[in-house]
Residue frames as qw, qx, qy, qz and C-alpha x, y, z in Angstrom:
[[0.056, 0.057, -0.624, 0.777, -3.56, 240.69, 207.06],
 [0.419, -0.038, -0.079, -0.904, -7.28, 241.13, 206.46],
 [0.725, 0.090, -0.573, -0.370, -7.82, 237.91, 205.36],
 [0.512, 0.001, -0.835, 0.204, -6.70, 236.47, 208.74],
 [0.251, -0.100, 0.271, -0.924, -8.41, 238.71, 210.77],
 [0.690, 0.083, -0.257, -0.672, -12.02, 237.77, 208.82],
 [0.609, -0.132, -0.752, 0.215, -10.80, 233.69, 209.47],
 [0.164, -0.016, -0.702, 0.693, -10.28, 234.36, 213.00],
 [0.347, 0.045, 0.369, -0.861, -14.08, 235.90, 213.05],
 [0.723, 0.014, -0.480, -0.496, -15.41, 233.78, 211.16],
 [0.562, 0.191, -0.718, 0.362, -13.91, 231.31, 213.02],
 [0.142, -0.022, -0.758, 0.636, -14.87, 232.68, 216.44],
 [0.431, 0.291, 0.344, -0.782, -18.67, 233.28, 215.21],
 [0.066, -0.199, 0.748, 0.630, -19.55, 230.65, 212.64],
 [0.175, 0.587, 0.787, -0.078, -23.23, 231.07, 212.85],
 [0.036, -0.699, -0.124, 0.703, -22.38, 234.65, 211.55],
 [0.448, 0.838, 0.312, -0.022, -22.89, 236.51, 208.61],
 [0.026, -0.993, 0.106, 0.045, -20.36, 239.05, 209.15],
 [0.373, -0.514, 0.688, 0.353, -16.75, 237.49, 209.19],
 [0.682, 0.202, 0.678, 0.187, -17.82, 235.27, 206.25],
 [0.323, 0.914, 0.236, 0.059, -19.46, 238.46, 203.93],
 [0.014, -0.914, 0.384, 0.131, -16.07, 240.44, 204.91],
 [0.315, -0.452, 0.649, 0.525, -13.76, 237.69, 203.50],
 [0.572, 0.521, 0.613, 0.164, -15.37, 237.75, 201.00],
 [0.090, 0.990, 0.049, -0.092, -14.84, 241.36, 200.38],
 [0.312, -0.865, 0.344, 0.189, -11.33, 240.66, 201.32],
 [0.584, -0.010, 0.659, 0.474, -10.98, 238.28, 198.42],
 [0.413, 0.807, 0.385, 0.173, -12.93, 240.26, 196.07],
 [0.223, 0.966, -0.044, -0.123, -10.71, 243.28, 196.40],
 [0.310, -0.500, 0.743, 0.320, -7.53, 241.22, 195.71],
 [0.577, 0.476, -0.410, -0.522, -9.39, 239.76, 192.60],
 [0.036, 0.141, -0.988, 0.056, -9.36, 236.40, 193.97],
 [0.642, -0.127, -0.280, -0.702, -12.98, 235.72, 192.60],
 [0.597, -0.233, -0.767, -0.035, -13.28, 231.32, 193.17],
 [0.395, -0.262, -0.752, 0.458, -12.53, 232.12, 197.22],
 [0.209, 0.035, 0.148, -0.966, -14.56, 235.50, 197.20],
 [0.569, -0.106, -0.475, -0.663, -17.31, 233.50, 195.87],
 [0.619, -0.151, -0.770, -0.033, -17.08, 230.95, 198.47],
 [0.115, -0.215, -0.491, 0.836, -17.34, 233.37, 201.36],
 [0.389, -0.090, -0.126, -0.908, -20.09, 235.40, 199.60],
 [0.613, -0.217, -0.726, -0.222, -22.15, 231.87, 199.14],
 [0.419, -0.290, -0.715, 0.479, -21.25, 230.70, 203.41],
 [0.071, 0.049, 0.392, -0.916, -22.34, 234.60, 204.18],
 [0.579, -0.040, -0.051, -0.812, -25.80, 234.71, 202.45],
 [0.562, -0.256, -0.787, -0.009, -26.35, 230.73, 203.53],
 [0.453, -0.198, -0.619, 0.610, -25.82, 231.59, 206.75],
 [0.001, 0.807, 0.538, -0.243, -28.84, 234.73, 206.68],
 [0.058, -0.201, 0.188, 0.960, -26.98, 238.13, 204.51],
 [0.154, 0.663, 0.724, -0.110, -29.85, 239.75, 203.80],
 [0.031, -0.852, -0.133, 0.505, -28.90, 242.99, 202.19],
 [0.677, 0.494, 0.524, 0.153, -29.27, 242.57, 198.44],
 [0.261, 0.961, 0.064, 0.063, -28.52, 246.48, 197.49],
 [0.338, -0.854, 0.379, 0.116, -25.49, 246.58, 199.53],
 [0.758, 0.166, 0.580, 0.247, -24.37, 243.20, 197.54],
 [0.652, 0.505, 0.376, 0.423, -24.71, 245.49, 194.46],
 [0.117, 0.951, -0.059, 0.281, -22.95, 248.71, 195.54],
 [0.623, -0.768, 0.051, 0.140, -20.06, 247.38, 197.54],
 [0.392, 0.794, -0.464, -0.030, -16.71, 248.23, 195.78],
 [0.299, -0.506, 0.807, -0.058, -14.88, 245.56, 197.39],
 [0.642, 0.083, 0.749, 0.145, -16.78, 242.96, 195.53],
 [0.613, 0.589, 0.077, -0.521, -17.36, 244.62, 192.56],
 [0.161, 0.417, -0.773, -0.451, -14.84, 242.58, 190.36],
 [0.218, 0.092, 0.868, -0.436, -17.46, 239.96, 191.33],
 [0.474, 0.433, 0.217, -0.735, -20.80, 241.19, 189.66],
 [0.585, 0.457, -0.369, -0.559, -20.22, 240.34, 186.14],
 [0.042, -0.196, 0.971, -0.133, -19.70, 236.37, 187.43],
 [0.621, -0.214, -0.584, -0.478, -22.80, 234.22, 186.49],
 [0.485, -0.443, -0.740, 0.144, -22.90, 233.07, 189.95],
 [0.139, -0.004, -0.357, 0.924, -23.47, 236.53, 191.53],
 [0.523, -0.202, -0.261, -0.786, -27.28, 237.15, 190.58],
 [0.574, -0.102, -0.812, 0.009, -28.00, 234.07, 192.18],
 [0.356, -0.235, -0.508, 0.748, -26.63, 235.20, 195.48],
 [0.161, -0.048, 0.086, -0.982, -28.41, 238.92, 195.31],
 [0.612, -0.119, -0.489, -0.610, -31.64, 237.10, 194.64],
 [0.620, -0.335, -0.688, 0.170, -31.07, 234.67, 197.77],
 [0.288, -0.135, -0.418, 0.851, -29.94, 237.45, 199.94],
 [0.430, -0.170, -0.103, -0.881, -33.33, 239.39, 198.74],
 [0.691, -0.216, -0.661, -0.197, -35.15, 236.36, 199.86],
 [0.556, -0.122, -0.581, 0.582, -33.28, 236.07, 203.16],
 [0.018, 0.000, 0.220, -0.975, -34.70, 239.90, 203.82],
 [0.529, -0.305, -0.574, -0.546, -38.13, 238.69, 203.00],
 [0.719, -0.297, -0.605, 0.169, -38.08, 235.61, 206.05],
 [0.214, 0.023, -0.515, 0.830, -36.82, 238.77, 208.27]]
């Protein structure tokens, strides 16, 4: 149910941040890393900019220990830089 919600915003804001970061969340806490990763990626392309919150949010934590997560925290510190 989450997950279609988070489409539908994403979907009705796709220059956003916010519908993209939350399915991500909403795959991360169902342990469905590949498509949690591919939201996380579209949110911090698309301007997430809040690096700490990346490393304290329980919904992605199954996430963290994934070589492509540092990546992201490191763009998303960047992205807070350009603000």
């Amino acid at each position: 149910m989450a997950v279609a919600a988070f489409e539908r915003q994403a979907k009705l804001i796709p220059e956003g941040k916010w519908g993209y970061y939350n399915l991500a969340c909403a795959y991360g806490r169902n342990k469905q890393i590949d498509p949690a990763f591919q939201w996380l990626t579209k949110a911090v392309d698309n301007g997430w900019d809040d690096p700490d919150h990346l490393g304290s949010d329980g919904d992605i934590e199954a996430l963290r220990a994934d070589a492509r997560f540092a990546p992201l925290v490191d763009k998303a510190a960047a992205n807070r830089e350009r603000v």
